[in-house]
C-alpha positions in Angstrom: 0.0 0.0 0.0 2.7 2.3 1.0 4.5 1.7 -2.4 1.2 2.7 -4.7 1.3 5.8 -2.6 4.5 6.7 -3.2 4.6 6.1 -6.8 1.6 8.1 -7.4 2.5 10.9 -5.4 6.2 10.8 -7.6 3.8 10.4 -10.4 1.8 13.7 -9.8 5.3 15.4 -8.6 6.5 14.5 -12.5 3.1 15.7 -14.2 3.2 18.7 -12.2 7.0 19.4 -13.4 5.7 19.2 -16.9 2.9 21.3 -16.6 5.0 24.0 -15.0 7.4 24.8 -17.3 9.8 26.9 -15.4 14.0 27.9 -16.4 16.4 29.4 -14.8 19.8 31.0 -14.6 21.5 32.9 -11.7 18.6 34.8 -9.5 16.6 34.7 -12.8 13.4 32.2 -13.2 12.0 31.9 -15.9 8.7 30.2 -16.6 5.5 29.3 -18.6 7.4 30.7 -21.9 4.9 30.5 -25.1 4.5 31.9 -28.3 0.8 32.7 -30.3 0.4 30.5 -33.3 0.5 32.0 -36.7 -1.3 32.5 -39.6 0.3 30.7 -42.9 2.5 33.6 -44.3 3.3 35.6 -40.9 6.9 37.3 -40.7 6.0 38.2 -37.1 4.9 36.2 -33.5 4.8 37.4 -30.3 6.3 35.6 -27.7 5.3 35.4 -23.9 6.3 34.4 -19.8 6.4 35.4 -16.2 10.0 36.1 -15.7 10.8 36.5 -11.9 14.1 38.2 -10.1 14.9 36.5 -7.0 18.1 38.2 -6.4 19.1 41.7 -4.7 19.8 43.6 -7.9 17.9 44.5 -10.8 18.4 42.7 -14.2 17.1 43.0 -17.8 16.1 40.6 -20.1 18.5 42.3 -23.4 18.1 39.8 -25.8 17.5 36.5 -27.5 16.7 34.1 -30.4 15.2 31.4 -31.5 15.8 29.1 -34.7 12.6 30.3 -36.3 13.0 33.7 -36.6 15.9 36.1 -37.7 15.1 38.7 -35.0 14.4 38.7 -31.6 12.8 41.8 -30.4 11.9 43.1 -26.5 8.7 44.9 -26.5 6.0 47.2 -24.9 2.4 47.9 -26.1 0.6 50.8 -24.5 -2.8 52.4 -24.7 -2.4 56.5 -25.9 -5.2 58.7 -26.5 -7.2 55.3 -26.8 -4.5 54.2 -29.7 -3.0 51.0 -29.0 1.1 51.5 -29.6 3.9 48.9 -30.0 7.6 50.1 -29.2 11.1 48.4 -29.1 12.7 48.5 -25.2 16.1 49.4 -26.6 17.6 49.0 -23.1 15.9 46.0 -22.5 13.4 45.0 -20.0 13.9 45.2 -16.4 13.2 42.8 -13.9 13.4 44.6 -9.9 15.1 42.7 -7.4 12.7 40.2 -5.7 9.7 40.9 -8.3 8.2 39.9 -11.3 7.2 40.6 -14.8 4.9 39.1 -16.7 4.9 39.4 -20.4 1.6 38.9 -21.8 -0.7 39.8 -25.0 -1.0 43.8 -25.0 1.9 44.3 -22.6 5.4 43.5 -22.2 6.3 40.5 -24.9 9.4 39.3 -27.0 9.0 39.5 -30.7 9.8 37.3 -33.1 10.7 38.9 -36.6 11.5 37.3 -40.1 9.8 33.9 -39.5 10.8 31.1 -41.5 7.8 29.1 -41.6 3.9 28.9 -39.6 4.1 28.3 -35.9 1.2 25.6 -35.4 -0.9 25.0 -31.6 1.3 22.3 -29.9 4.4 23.1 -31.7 7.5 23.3 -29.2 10.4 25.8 -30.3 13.7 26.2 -28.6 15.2 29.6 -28.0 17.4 31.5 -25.6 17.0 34.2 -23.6 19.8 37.0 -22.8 20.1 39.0 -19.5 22.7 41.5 -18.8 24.0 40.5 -15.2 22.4 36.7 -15.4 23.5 35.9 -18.6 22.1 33.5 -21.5 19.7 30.5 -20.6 17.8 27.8 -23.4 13.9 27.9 -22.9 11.7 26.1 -24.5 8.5 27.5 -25.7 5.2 26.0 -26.4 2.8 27.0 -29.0 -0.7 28.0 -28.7 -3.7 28.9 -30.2 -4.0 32.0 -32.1 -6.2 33.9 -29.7 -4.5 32.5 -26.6 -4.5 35.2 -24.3 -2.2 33.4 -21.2 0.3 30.3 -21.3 -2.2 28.5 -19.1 -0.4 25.3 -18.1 1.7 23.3 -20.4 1.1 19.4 -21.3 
């Protein structure tokens, strides 16, 4: 009896380590990263996470890639004068010491630029992220449905 239990609490430990899809390098975490499916023909996809700073200075996320796209782009969108407006963070994107930042549709995002091919639900595409004091870490992302509007939990 004792043995069943075990295994299906290790059993639920692994499904739940699937599901949340979490990365990490230095005081840098990393998780739920996803990308909006694309229309056949895009050149552009947005790409999304929570990224979280659990260290005692700030940090930015400055770059990336992935193998799909020549470009990797750190955005903001904001509302002016009821005009919704897309900008490049030149500097990057920073992440304060022991918070969070969650890049989501209409907010904060990475772009993806000069795609070389569609981006289908349930596709998984491998990318890195850069941070200036962290440094580089591989994510993977996972790919869903065109009007997706959060990561919701990976499978």
């Amino acid at each position: 009896m004792l043995i069943r239990f075990a295994a299906a609490i290790a059993a639920v430990v692994i499904t739940t380590s699937a599901i949340a899809q979490e990365f990490r390098v230095g005081s840098i975490k990393i998780e739920l990263p996803w990308i909006r499916a694309t229309p056949t023909g895009a050149k552009v996809a947005g790409g999304f996470m929570r990224i979280e700073n659990t260290g005692t200075v700030p940090d930015r996320l400055i770059g990336g890639s992935v193998a799909v796209a020549g470009r990797f782009e750190v955005h903001e969108m904001t509302m002016i004068d009821n005009v919704m407006k897309m900008r490049e963070l030149a500097g990057g994107l920073e992440i304060k010491p022991g918070h969070s930042v969650e890049l989501r549709p209409g907010s904060y995002h990475v772009m993806f630029v000069d795609l070389q091919g569609t981006l289908k639900e349930g596709d998984k595409i491998k990318g890195t992220l850069r941070f200036e004091r962290a440094g580089a870490v591989d994510v993977e992302y996972v790919v869903r449905g065109m009007g997706s509007q959060s990561g919701g939990a990976h499978g």
